[in-house]
C-alpha positions in Angstrom: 14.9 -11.0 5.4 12.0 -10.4 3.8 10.7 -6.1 3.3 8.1 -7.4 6.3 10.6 -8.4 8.4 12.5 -5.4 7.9 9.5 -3.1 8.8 8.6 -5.3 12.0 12.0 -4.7 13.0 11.8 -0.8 12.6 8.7 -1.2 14.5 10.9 -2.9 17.2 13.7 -0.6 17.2 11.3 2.5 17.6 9.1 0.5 20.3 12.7 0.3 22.1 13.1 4.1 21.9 9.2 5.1 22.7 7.4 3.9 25.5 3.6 3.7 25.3 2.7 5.2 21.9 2.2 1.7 20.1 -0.5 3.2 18.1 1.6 6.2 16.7 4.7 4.4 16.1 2.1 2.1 13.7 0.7 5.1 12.3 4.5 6.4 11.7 5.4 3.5 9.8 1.4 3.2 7.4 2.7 6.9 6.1 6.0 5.8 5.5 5.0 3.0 3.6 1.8 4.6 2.5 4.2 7.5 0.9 2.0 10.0 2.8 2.9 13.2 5.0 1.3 12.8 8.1 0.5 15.9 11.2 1.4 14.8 14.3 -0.6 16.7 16.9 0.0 16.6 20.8 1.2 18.4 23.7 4.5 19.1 24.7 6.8 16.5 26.0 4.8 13.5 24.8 7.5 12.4 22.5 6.4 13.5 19.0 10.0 14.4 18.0 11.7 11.5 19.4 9.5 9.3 18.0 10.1 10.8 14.1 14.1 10.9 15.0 13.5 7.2 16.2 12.5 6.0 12.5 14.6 8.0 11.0 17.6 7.1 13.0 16.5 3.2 11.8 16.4 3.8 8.7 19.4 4.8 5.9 17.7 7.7 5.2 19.4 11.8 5.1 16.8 13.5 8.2 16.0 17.5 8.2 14.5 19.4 10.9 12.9 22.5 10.6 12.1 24.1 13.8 8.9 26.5 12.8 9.1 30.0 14.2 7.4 33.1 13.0 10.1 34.8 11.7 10.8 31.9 9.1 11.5 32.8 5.5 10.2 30.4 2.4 13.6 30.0 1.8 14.8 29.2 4.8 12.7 25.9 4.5 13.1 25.4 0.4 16.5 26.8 -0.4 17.6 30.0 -1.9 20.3 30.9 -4.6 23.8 32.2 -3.5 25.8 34.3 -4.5 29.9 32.9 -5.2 32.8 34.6 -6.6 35.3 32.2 -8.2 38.8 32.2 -9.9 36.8 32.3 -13.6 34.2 35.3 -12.6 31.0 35.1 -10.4 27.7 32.9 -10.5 24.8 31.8 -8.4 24.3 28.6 -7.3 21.4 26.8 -5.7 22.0 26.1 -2.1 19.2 23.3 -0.8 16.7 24.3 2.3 16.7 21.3 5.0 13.2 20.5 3.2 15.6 18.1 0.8 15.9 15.6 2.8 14.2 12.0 3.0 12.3 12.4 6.3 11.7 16.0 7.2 10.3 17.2 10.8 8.5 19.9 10.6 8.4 20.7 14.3 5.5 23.4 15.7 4.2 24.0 11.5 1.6 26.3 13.6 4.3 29.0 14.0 5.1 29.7 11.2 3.3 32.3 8.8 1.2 31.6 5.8 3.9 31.6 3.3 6.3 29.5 5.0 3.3 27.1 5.5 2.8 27.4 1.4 6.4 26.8 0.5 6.1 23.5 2.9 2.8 22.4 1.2 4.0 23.1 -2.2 6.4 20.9 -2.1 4.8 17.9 0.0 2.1 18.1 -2.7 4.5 18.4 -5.9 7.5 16.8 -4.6 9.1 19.3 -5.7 10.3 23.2 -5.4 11.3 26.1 -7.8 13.8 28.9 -7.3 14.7 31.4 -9.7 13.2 29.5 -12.4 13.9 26.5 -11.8 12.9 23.5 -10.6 14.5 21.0 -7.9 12.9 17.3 -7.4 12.5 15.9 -3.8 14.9 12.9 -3.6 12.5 9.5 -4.3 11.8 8.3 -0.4 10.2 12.1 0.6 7.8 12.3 3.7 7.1 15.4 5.7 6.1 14.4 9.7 4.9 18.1 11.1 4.0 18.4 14.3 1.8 20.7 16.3 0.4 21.6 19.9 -3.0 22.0 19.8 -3.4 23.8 22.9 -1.5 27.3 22.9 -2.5 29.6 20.3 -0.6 32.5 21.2 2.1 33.2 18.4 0.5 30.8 16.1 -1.0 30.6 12.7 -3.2 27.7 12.4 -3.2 25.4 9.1 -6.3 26.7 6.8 -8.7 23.6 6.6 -7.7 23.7 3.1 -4.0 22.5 3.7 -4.9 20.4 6.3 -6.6 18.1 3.7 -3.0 17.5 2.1 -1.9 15.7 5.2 -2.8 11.5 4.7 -3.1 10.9 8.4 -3.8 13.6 11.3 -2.2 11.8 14.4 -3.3 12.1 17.2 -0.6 11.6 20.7 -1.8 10.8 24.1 -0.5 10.7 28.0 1.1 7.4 28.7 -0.2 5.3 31.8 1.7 5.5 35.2 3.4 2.3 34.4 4.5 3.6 30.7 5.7 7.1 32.7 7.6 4.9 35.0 9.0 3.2 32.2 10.2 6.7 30.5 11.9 7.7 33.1 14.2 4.2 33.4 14.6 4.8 29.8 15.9 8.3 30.0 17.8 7.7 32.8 19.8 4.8 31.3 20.0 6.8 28.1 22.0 9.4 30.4 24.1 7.0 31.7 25.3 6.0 28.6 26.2 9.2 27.5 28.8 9.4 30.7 30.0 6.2 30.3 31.8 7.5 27.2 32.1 5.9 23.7 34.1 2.8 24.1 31.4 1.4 26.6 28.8 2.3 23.7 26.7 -1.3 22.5 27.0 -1.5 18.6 23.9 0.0 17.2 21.5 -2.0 14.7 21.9 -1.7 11.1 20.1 0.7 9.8 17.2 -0.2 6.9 18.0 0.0 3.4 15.8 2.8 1.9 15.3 -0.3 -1.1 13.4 -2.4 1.7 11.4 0.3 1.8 10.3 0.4 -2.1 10.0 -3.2 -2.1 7.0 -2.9 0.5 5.0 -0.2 -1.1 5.6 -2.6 -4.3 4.0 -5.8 -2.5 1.4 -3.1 -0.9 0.3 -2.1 -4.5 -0.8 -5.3 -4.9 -2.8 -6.0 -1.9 -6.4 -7.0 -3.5 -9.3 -4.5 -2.6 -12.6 -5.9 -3.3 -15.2 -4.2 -4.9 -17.6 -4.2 -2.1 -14.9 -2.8 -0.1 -14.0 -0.4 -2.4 -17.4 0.8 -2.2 -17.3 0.8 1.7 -14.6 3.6 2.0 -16.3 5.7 -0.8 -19.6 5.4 1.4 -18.0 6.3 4.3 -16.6 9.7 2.7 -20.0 10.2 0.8 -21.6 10.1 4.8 -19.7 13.1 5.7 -20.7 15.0 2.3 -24.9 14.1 2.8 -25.0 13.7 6.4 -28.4 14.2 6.9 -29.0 11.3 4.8 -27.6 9.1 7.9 -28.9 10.7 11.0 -30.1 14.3 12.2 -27.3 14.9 14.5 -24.4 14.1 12.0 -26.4 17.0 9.9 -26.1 18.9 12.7 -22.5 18.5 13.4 -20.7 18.6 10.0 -20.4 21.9 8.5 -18.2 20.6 5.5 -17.5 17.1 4.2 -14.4 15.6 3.3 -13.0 15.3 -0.3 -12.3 13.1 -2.5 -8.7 12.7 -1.2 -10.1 11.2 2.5 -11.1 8.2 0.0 -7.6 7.7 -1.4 -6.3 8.2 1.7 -8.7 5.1 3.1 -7.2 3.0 0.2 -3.5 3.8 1.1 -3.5 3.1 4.4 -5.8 0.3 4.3 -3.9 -1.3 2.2 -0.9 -1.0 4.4 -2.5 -1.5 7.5 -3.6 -5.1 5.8 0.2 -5.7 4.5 1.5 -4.9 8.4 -1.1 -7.6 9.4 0.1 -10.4 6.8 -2.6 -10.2 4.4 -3.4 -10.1 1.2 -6.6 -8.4 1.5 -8.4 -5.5 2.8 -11.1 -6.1 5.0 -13.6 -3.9 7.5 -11.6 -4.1 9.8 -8.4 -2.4 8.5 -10.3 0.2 7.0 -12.2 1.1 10.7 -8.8 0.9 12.1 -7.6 4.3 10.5 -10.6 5.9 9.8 -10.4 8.5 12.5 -6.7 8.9 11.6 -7.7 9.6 7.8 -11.0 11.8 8.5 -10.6 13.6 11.5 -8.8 16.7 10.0 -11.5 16.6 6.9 -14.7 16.9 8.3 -15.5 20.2 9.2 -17.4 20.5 12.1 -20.3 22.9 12.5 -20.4 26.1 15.4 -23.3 23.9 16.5 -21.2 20.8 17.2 -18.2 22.9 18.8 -21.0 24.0 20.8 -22.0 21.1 22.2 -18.4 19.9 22.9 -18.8 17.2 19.9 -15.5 15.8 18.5 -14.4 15.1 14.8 -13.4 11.5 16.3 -16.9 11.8 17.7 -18.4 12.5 14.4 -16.6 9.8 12.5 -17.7 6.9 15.7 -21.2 8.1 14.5 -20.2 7.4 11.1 -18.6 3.9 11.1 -21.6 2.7 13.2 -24.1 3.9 10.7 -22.5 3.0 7.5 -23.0 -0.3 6.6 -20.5 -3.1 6.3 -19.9 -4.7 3.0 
């Protein structure tokens, strides 16, 4: 099999497991393969952690969960050093945090305090952590999935806009239809029975995905071919948010503060990927309009003005991909 057919069968295996969120399994699987972390935000029970424990369950890959609450210590996330008594004297040894592992959940990051937020961040961004002087590397297949519920506030410390720029994709999850819902609950129900039916009536999982199979894809994604013109599509794109009133009054109006640098790498990445998913070689417009909103939504700023008048950041970047021009 080749590393595609090994990703569309992860996508199958998850699909199995989540009913109705087609787009955010897809999106799961671009920052996987993208080597991004990505913020999952929803409301409760629409299957945010099932659907990170569904790729990670596919894949042969050590999972962590770190369930955010606001009495949370850095340490309790990174690590910390212990103390041991042994037959030749005493020493301290470094005991890992559930943060080294290959896919980490960061479940409800809004709960926890600034610091704990930090230690996360740190070592998304360095791949990396150090305790008592010294430093510990992230294993080489690292991505932090954090979730959040953007509706209750109470008890939670939300992610400086700052941060939120180190996330590649902010996801967005949805209600399913009626049908989907109907589906879920045949799901869960079978699932149940399963569970009584005992172990010796239990269908021989899949095997799981070799975490090679995942290398070899970012490898063949490297070399999906970007045009110039394209190149200079996504950096126009990023550029709108920064001189808005260069496009159209009302985008002035709206964005407060632009998005960096990063929101153009971030383009690249997951255009790239998206275009590998779809069997080309090539980026076009239409992989790049595909995850725009993903990439930019938690980048662009938006102005009192606009939260005002109800106006959305997917709102803001609609205005934006119909304004800039195609290459």
């Amino acid at each position: 099999m080749t590393p595609r057919d090994h990703i569309d069968s992860l996508r199958t295996a998850m699909g199995r497991a989540i009913i109705g969120q087609l787009t955010v399994i897809d999106r799961l699987v671009i920052g996987l393969l993208a080597n991004g972390n990505l913020l999952i935000e929803g409301l409760p029970g629409l299957a945010k952690t099932r659907a990170v424990k569904a790729m990670a369950k596919n894949i042969e890959a050590e999972f962590g969960r770190i369930q955010f609450t606001p009495d949370l210590l850095p340490s309790d996330v990174t690590g910390t050093e212990v103390y041991h008594q042994t037959g030749d004297g005493s020493e301290f040894r470094f005991e890992p945090g559930p943060i080294f592992a290959n896919i980490v959940l960061a479940d409800e990051i809004n709960r926890a305090p600034a610091k704990v937020q930090a230690a996360l961040l740190e070592a998304m961004e360095e791949r990396q952590v150090t305790v008592a002087g010294t430093t510990h590397k992230m294993p080489p297949l690292f991505i932090v999935m954090a979730t959040q519920n953007p509706v209750e506030q109470e008890g939670t410390y939300p992610l400086p806009e700052a941060q939120m720029d180190r996330f590649l994709m902010h996801v967005q999850v949805g209600y399913p239809t009626v049908e989907e819902e109907a589906q879920v609950i045949a799901l869960v129900r079978a699932e149940d029975s399963a569970k009584d039916t005992g172990p010796k009536d239990k269908a021989t999982p899949p095997p799981r995905i070799p975490q090679e199979v995942i290398f070899a894809a970012r490898a063949e994604i490297a070399e999906i071919h970007v045009s110039d013109p394209m190149s200079r599509y996504m950096a126009d794109l990023v550029y709108g948010t920064r001189t808005p009133g260069a496009l159209d009054p009302d985008l002035a109006r709206w964005i407060e503060i632009g998005a960096s640098p990063r929101a153009s790498l971030g383009l690249d990445k997951c255009g790239r990927t998206h275009a590998w998913l779809q069997g080309r070689d090539f980026v076009d417009p239409t992989d790049i309009r595909a995850i725009a909103h993903d990439v930019l939504r938690h980048r662009v700023t938006l102005s009192y003005e606009a939260q005002g008048e109800g106006v959305t950041a997917d709102q803001v970047v609609d205005r934006l991909l119909d304004l800039v021009a195609l290459p």
